[in-house]
Backbone as CSV, one residue per row, in Angstrom:
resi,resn,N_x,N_y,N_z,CA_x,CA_y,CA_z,C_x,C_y,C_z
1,UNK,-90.947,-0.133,-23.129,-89.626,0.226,-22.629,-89.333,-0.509,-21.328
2,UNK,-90.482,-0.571,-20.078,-89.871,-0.885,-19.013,-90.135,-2.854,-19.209
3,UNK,-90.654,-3.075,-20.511,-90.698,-5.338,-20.850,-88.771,-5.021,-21.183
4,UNK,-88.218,-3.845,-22.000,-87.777,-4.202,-22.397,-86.156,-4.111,-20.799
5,UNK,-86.632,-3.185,-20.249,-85.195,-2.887,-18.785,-85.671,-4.353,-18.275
6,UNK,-87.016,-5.327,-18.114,-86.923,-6.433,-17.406,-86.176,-7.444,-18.153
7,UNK,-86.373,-7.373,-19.747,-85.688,-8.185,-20.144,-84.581,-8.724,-20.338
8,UNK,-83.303,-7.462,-20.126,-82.096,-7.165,-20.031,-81.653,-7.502,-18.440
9,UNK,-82.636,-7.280,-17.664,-82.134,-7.061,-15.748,-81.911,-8.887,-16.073
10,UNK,-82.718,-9.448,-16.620,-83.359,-11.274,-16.283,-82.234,-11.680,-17.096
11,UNK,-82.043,-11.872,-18.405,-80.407,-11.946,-18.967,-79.266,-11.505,-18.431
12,UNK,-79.124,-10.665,-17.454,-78.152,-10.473,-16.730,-78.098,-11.308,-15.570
13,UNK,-79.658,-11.710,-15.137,-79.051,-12.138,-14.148,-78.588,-14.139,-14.389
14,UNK,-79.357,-14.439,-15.602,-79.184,-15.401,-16.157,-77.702,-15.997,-16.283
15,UNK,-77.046,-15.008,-16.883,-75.696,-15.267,-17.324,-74.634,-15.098,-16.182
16,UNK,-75.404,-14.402,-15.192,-74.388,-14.713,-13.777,-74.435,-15.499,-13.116
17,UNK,-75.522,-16.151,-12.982,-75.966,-17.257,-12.513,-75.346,-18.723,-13.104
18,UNK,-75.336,-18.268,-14.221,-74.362,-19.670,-14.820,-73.041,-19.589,-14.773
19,UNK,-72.299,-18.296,-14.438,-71.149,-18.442,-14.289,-71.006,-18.675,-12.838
20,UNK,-71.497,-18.722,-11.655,-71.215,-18.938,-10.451,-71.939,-20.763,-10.461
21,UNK,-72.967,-21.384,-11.093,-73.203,-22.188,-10.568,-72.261,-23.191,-11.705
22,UNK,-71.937,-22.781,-12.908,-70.737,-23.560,-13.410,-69.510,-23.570,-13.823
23,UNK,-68.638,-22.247,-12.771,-67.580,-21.943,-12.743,-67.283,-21.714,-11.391
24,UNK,-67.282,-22.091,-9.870,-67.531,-20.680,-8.670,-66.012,-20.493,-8.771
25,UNK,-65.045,-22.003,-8.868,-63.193,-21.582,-8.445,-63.304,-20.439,-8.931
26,UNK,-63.893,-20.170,-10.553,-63.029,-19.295,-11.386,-63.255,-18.115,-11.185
27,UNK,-64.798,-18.234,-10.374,-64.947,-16.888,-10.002,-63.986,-16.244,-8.768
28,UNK,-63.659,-17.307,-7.703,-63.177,-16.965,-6.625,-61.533,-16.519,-7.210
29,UNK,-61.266,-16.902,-8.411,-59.645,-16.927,-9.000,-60.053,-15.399,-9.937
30,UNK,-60.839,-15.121,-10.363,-61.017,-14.059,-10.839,-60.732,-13.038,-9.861
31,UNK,-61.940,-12.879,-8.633,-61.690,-12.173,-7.709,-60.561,-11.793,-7.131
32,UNK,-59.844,-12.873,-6.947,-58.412,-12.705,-6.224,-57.501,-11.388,-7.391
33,UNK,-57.360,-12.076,-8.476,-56.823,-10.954,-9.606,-56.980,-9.865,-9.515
34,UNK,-58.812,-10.008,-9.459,-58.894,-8.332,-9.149,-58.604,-7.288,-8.000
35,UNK,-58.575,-8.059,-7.071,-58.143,-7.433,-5.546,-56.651,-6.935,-5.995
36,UNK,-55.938,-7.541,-6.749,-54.598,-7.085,-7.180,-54.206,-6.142,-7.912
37,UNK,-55.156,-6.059,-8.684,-55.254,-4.472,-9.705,-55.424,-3.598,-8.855
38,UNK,-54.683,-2.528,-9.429,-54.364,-1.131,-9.046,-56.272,-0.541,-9.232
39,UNK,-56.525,0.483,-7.868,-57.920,0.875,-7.834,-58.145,1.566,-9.100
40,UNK,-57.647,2.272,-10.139,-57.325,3.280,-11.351,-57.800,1.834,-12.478
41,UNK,-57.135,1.314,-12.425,-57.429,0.200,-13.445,-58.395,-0.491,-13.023
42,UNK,-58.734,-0.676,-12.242,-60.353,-1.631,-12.037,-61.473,-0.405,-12.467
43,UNK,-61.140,1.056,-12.424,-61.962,1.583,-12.463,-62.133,1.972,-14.468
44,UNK,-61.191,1.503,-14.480,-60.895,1.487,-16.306,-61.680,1.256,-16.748
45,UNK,-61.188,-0.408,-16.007,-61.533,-1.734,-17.254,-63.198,-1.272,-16.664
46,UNK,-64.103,-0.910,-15.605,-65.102,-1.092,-15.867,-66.012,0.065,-16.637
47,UNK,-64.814,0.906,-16.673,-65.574,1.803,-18.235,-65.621,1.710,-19.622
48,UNK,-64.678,0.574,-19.390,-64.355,-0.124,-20.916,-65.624,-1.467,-20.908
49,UNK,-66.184,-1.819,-19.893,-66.803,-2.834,-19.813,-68.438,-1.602,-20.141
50,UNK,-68.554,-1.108,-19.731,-69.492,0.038,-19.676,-69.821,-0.101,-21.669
51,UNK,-68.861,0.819,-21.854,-68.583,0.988,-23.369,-69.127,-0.082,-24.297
52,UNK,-68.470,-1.268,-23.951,-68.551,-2.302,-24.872,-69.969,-2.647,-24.468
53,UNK,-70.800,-2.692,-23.611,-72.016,-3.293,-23.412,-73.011,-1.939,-24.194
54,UNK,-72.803,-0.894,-24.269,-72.990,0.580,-24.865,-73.001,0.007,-26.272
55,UNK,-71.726,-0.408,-26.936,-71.731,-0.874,-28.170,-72.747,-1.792,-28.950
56,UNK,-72.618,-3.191,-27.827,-73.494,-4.019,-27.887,-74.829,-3.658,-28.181
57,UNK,-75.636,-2.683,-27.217,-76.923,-2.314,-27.336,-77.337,-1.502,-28.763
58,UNK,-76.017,-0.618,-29.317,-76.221,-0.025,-30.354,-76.139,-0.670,-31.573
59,UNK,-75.531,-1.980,-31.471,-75.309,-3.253,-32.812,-76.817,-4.068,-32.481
60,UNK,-77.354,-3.729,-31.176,-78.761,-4.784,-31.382,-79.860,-4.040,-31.939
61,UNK,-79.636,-3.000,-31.892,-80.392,-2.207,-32.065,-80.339,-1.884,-33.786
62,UNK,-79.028,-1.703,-34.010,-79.248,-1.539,-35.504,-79.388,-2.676,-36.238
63,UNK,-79.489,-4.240,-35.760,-79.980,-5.386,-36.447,-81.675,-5.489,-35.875
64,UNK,-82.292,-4.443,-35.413,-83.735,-4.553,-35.419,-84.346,-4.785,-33.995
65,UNK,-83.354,-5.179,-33.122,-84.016,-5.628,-31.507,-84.418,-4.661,-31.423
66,UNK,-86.003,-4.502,-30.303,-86.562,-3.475,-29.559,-87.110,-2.979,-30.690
């Protein structure tokens, strides 16, 4: 269980890492957007972001990961 929380922490940090070292404008243009959203909706979308990664784990799971 805890190969499998390192394995997920290291893919996370993988995939952020490539979006800052081969995107940063878009990150800094992202950011700006979000400073613009209403505090209610940032707090949404990141339960909807919550959810869908929730989903994700339950579709890897039922094709056999872990």
């Amino acid at each position: 269980m805890f190969a499998n929380i390192l394995l997920a922490i290291g893919l996370v940090f993988i995939i952020e890492g490539l979006v800052y070292a081969l995107a940063p404008s878009l990150v800094e243009d992202l950011l700006e957007a979000l400073r613009k959203l209403p505090i209610d909706m940032r707090r949404t979308f990141g339960f909807l972001v919550i959810v869908l990664g929730v989903c994700f784990l339950f579709a890897a799971r039922a094709l056999g990961a872990g």
